[in-house]
N, C-alpha and C positions, 0 to 999 in steps of 0.2 A: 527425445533429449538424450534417453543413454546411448540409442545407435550414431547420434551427430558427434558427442564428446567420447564414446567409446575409450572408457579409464582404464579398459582392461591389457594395452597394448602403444594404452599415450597416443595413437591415430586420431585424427580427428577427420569426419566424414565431412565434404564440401559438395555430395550428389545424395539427396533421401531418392532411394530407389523407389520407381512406379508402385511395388508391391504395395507399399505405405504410403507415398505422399498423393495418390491418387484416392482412397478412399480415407485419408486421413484430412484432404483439402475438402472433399466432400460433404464431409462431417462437420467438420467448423464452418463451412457454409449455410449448413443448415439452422448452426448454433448462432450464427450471426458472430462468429469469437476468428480470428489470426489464426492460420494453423501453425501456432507454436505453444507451451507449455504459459497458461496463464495464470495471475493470482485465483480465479474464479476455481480453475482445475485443482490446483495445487492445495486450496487451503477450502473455498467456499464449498465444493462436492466432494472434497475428499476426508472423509468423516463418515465413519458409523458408531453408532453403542453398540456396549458388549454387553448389556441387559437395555435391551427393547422400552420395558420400563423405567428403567433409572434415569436420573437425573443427568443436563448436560453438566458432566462435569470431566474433569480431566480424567481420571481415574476410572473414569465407568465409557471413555470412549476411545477409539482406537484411528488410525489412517487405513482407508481403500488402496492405496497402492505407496512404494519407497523407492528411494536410491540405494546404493549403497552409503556405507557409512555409519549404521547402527541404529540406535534410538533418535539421532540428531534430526533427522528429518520428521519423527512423530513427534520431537517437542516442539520444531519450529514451526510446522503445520498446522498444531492442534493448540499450539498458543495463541497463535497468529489466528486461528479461528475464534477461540475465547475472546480473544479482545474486540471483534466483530459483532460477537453476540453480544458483550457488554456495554459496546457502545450503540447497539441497535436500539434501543429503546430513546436515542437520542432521535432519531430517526421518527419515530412513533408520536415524538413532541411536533414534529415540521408543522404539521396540519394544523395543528393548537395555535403554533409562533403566527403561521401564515391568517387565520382567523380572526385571531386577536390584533393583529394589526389592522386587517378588513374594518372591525368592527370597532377599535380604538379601545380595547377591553385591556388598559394595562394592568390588573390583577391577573387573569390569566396569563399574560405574556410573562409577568413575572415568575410566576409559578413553572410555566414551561421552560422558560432559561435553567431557573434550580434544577428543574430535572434534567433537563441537559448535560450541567454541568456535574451532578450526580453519575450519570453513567459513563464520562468520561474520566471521573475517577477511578469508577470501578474500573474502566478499561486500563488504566494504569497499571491498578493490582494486579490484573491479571498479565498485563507485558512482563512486570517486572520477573514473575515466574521464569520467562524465556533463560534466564542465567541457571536455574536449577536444573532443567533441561536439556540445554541444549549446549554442547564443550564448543570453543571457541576454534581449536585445528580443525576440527572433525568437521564445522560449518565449512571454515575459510577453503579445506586443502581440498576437499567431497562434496558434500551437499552444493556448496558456491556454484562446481562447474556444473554440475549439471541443469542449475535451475539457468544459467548464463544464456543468453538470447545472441541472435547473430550481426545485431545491430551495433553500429560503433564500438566493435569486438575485432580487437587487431590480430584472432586466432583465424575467425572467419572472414578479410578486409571484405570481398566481394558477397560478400552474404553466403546462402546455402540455395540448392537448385535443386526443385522441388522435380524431379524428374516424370515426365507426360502431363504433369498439368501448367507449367509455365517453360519457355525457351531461357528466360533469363533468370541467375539466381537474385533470392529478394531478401529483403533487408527486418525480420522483427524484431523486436525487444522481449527479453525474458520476463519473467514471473517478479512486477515489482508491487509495493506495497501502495504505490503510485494510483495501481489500476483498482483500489478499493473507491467502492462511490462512496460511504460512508462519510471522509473526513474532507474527499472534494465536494460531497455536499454541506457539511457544517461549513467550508468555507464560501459556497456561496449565501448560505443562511445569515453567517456571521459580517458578509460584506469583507469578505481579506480578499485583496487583491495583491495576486503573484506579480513580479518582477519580469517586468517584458522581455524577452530572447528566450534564453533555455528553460528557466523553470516552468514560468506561462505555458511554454510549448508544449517543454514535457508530459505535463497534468493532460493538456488538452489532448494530447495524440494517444496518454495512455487511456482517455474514456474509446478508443474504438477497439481497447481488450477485454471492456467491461460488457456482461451480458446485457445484449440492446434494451432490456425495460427499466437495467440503472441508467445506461447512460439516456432513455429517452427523461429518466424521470429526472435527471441532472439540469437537462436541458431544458423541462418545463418551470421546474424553481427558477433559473433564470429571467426567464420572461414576468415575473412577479414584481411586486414594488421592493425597495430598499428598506429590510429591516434595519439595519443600522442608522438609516437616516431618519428614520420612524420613530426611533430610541434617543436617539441623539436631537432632534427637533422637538419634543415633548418636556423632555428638562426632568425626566420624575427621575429621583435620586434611587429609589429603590429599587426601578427597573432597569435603570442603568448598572447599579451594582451586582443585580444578575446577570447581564448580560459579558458584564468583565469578566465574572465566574466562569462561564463558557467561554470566552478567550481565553483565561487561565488554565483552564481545565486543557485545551489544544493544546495549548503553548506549553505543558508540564510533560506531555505527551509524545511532541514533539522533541525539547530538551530530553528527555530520557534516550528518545529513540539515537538521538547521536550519542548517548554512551553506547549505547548498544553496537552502534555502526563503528565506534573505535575500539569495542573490546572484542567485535567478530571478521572485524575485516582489517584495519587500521593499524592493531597493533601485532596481528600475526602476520600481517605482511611485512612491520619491520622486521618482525625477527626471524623470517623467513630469510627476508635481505640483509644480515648482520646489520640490525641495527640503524641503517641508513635512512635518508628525507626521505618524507613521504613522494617528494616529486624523483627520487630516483626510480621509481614505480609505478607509474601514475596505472596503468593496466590493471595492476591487481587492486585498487584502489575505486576501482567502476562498480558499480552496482548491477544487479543480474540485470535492471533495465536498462544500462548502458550509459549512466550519468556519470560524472564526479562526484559521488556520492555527502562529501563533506560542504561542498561549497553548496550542492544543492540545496541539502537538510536545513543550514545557516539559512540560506534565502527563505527558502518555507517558515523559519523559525521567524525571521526577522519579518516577514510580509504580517506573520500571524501575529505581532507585538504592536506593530503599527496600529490596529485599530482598536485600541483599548482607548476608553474613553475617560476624561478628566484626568488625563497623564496617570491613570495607571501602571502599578508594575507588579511583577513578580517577586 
């Protein structure tokens, strides 16, 4: 990524020389991952403690490799991984949710929704950190370029040409929050279905960034019965009302996440551009995976509202 965006002369490379792209395609072959910079890279392996024994916490852990740009890439990194870790115990309930549906055990199903909906708070807490962290220019004007993929990126139109291992240049998407299995699997747990064309797609194309044992285990929740429909055909008010909770808890998640995306992208682009519409700039407005970042988010937000049950709301 820093040899393609090369900040130190504003060039920007359109050939990764044989030296690299031949044993760098290798490598991700082997990983089963895109050879381009993935969330899996950037935030899931990229982490150590600074005491062995200590606790994961922010303060006792550090990043494996940065960009330029200062501390902004180890808050965004190491937050972005905190909130992984806190919503992985959501993760840990799947087998419980999926059992107790087997079994028609709606006490335990109830009890696994709270917990759910539990670690998706915490994963709140710990987003909301990202502002103490991480400065808004130093993301938008640094960090942004380099995590930026070469996919629907009007720097690179014909993509990058990975030189001796392919004749033509190819098209990937960078480092998005997209390519976490984590919240594409509460959304197939929870029964949200995305909005056919771009989002749909998006999600979908970004599981072939994700390491192949998330995306196979994405793939086997799938093939499962409908919890939602399980919940929703039963009538119990109780397990119903945990199950909103875990919709809440996403949807709280989500709504944060677009503050986030208009105080690190949205609004330092206007004022980069005096001030002007956001469609005077639709470019710097893309997300390092190559969306419309705002319109996407809303869709995500609006698909995950739709299935709240007995017209719930936030």
């Amino acid at each position: 990524m820093a040899y393609v965006w090369n900040r130190g002369d504003g060039d920007i490379r359109k050939v990764l020389p044989r030296n690299i792209a031949v044993p760098y395609c290798q490598l991700s072959d082997k990983l089963g991952l895109p050879p381009i910079l993935s969330y899996a890279d950037c935030v899931l392996a990229n982490w150590k403690k600074k005491d062995p024994n200590g606790p994961m916490t922010y303060e006792n852990m550090d990043i494996l490799f940065s960009f330029p740009g200062g501390d902004c890439g180890k808050g965004f990194f190491l937050v972005s991984l905190l909130v992984e870790i806190a919503a992985s115990s959501a993760i840990q309930a799947v087998p419980t949710v999926c059992s107790a549906v087997q079994h028609q055990d709606q006490k335990a199903l109830e009890k696994a929704f709270r917990d759910i909906a539990k670690s998706l708070d915490d994963a709140k807490t710990y987003f909301q950190r990202m502002r103490d962290f991480v400065d808004p220019n130093q993301f938008f004007n640094v960090l942004r370029i380099y995590l930026s993929g070469w996919k629907n990126n009007p720097k690179l139109p014909e993509g990058l040409l990975y030189e001796g291992v392919w004749d033509t240049p190819k098209m990937y998407s960078g480092g998005s929050a997209g390519q976490s299995s984590i919240f594409q699997c509460l959304d197939i747990l929870l029964g949200i279905k995305h909005k056919e064309g771009t989002p749909a797609e998006f999600l979908q194309e970004m599981r072939e960034y994700m390491p192949p044992a998330h995306h196979n285990f994405l793939r086997s929740l799938e093939s499962g019965p409908s919890v939602r429909d399980f919940v929703k055909s039963r009538g119990n008010e109780d397990v119903q009302k945990a199950y909103n909770e875990c919709v809440n808890g996403l949807l709280s998640l989500r709504s944060f996440h677009l503050g986030i995306v208009k105080t690190y992208i949205i609004d330092p682009s206007k004022k980069q551009h005096g001030g002007g519409s956001q469609s005077e700039e639709p470019s710097e407005n893309r997300g390092t995976g190559g969306t419309d970042l705002m319109s996407f988010l809303k869709s995500v937000k609006d698909a995950t509202k739709e299935v709240l049950l007995n017209s719930a709301s936030v």
